[in-house]
C-alpha positions in Angstrom: 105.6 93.1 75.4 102.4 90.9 76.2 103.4 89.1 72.9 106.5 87.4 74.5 104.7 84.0 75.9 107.5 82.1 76.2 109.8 84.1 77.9 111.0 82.8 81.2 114.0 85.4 82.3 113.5 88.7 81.8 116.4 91.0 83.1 115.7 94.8 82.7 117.8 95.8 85.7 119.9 99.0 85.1 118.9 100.4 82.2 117.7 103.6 83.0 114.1 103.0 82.5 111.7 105.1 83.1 107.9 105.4 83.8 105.5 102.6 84.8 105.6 99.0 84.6 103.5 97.7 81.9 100.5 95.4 82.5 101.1 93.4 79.6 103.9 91.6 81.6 100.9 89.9 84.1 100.2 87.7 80.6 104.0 86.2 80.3 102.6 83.1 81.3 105.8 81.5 81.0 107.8 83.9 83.4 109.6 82.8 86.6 113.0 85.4 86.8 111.8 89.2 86.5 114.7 91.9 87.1 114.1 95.6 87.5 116.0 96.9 90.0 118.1 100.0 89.6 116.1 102.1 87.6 115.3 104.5 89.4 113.2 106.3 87.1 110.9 103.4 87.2 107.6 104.9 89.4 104.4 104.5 90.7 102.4 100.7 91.7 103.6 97.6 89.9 100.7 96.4 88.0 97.6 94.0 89.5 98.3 91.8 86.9 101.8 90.4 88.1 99.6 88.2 90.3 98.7 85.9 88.0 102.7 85.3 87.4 105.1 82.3 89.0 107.9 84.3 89.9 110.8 82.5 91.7 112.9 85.7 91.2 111.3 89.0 91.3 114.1 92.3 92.0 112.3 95.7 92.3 115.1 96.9 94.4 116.7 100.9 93.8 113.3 101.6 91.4 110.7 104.2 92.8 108.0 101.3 92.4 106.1 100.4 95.1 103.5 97.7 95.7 99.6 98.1 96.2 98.7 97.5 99.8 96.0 94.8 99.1 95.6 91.7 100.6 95.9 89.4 97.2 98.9 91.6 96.0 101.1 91.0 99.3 100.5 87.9 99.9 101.9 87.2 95.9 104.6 88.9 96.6 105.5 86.6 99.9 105.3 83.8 98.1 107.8 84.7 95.7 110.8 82.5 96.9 113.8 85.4 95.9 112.2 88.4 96.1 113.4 91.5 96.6 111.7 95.3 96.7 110.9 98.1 98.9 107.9 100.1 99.2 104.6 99.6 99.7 102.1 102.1 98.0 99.5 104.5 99.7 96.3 103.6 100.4 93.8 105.4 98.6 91.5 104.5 101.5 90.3 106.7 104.5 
């Protein structure tokens, strides 16, 4: 997947995925419109890498994702102008 640089839209939504989010996707330079939602077999933290995306559009929405709790990962994910997800991820800390 990390070998699709030029990909802008990526629209994944309802397809009965299952399992993690890869990492690779944090190197789709070119990616502004990511759609996952309603797969809700999808689980566990998105990856650290998505940071160092542009999203305009990201949809996590109906997945059993969630977000880490850091600083630098939620304040991406506010700046993301349509975004749309729910959960936020334990911490790990005491």
């Amino acid at each position: 997947m990390g070998n699709l640089s030029s990909v802008a839209f990526l629209g994944l939504q309802v397809n009965e995925l299952s399992g993690s989010v890869p990492s690779e996707l944090g190197g789709l330079s070119a990616l502004r419109h990511l759609y996952l939602f309603t797969n809700s077999d999808l689980r566990g933290p998105l990856p650290q890498e998505l940071t160092s995306l542009r999203l305009t559009t990201f949809d996590w929405i109906f997945t059993g994702l969630c977000s880490p709790p850091n600083a630098e990962f939620q304040n991406w994910l506010g700046s993301i102008p349509r975004g749309q997800g729910e959960g936020v991820c334990p911490s790990s800390e005491p």
